[in-house]
N, C-alpha and C positions, 0 to 999 in steps of 0.2 A: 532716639538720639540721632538717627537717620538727619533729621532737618536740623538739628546745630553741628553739624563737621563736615567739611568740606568733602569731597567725591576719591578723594585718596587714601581717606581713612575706609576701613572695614568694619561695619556696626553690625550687631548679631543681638538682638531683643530677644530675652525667656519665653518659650512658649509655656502652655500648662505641664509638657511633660520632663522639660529641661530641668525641674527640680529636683525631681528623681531618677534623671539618668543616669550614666557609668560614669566612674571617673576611670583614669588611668593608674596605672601601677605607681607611676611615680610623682604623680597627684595628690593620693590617699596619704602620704605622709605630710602634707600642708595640713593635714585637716585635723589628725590628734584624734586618739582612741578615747577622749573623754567630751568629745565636741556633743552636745545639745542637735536635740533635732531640727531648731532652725538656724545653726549654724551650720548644719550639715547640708540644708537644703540650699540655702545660700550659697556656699563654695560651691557646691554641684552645679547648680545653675552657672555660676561667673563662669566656672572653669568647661561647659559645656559649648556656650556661647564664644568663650575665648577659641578655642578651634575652630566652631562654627566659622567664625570674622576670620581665624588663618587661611581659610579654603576662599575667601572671600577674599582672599589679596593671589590667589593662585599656589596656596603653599601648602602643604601637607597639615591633615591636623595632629601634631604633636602633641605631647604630654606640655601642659601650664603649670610646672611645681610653685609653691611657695618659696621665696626667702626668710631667712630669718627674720627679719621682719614682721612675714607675711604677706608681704609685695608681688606679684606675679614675676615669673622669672619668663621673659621670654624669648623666643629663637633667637640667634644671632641674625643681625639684620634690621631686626623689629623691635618698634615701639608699641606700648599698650597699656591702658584701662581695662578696668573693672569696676562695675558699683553695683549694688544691690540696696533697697530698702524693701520694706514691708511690701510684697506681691509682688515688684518689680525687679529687674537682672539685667543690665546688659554689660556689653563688651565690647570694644574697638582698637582697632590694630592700624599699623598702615608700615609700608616701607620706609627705614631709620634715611632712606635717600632721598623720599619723600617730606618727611615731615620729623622735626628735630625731637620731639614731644604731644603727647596727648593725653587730655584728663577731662575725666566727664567724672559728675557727681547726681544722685536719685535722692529726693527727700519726698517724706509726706509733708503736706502743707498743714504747717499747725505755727500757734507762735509759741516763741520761745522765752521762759521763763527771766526774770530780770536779770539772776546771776548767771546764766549762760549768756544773757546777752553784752553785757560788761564784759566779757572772756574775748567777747567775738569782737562786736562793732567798738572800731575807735570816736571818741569824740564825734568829730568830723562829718562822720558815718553817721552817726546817730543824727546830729542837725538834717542830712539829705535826704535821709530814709523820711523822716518826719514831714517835709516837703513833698513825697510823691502820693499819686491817687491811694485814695481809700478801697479794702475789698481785696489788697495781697498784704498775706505778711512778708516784709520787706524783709525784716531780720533774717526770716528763714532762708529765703533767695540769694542774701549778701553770703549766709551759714554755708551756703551749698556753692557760689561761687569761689568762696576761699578756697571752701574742700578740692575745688579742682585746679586752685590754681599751687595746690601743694603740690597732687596729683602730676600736675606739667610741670612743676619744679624739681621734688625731690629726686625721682632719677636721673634728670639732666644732671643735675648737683651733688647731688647726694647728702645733702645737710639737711636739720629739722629746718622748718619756715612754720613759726609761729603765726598764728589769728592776727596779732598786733604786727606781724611786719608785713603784713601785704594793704593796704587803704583800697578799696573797691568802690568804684559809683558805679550804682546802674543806670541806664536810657531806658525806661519804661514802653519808648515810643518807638525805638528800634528792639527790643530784645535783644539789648548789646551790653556787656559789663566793659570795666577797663579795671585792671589792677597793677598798683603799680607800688613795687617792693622796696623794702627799706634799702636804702643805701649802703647801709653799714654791713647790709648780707650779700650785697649784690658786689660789695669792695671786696669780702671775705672771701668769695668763689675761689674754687682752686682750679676753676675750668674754665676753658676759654670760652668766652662773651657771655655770661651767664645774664639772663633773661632780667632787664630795670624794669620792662611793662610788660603785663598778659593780658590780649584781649579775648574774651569771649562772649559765646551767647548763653540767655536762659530762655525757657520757657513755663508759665504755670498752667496748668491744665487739672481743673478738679482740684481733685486734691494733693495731686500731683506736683512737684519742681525737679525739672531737670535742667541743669549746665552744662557748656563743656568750651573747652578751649585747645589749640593748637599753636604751638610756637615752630615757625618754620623756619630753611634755612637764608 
């Protein structure tokens, strides 16, 4: 995630043993005495890497609790990500003086079933996706740039941001997305200047898709 955030953000990539490292004392309650061992291994990893990337902005690495949500809750000061998919973890942080928001999203590259794609891509979407090179699935890349542009919304905002209210084109040529939010959510904000367009980057690799975006001030 390194090469899509800019040098103020702090990214911290899973190594092989960040699966199974420690968590903290007040960690362990995000995770739930009935969690599965790859969701166990999942939060361990996010929540390893999320200090990792704190020490990485100069900051002590403190405990990353969950919100009720399941949201990372983190230091006053700081904004942050997390994602994980299958083999993959990472985490990025950065100073809340620095950067207003930050959301990265991991997908494996596969494509995505008719009905989930109706869920995701609007109309619109579906006509541009249809126009770009053959040899990515586009769906899934549009799937993963939504996911982070919830990611950079939700906590600025705090509201749900549906699939249908964000519209996405990507630049295939640049590895640039633009998303740009329904109106009618962005009137709703109950915060001040709350984000009409998010731009960010993707990249596919393998089998790999990663996004990630930054709303500055």
């Amino acid at each position: 995630m390194r090469d899509l955030l800019p040098p103020t953000v702090s990214v911290a990539v899973a190594g092989p043993a960040d699966w199974t490292g420690e968590l903290l004392a007040a960690e362990r309650s995000g995770l739930g005495e009935r969690a599965v061992q790859s969701r166990r291994r999942d939060f361990t990893a996010g929540r390893v890497c999320a200090r990792r990337a704190l020490t990485g902005l100069g900051l002590p690495a403190v405990p990353v609790p969950a919100a009720a949500d399941r949201s990372p809750v983190w230091p006053a000061g700081v904004v942050g990500t997390i994602t994980h998919t299958r083999g993959y973890c990472a985490a990025a942080v950065a100073h809340a003086t620095d950067v207003r928001s930050v959301g990265m999203d991991a997908e494996r590259h596969r494509d995505l079933n008719p009905g989930v794609r109706r869920l995701i891509c609007r109309p619109e979407e579906e006509e541009r996706l249809a126009r770009l090179p053959a040899g990515t699935w586009w769906p899934l890349v549009l799937f993963s740039a939504k996911e982070t542009v919830y990611k950079v919304w939700h906590p600025l905002v705090g509201t749900w941001l549906d699939f249908q209210d964000a519209t996405v084109e990507l630049d295939p040529q640049t590895g640039t997305f633009t998303a740009r939010i329904n109106p009618a959510r962005v009137a709703a904000a109950t915060v001040a200047d709350p984000p009409a367009v998010i731009h960010g980057r993707f990249a596919v690799e393998g089998d790999l898709v990663r996004t990630a975006a930054v709303l500055t001030h």
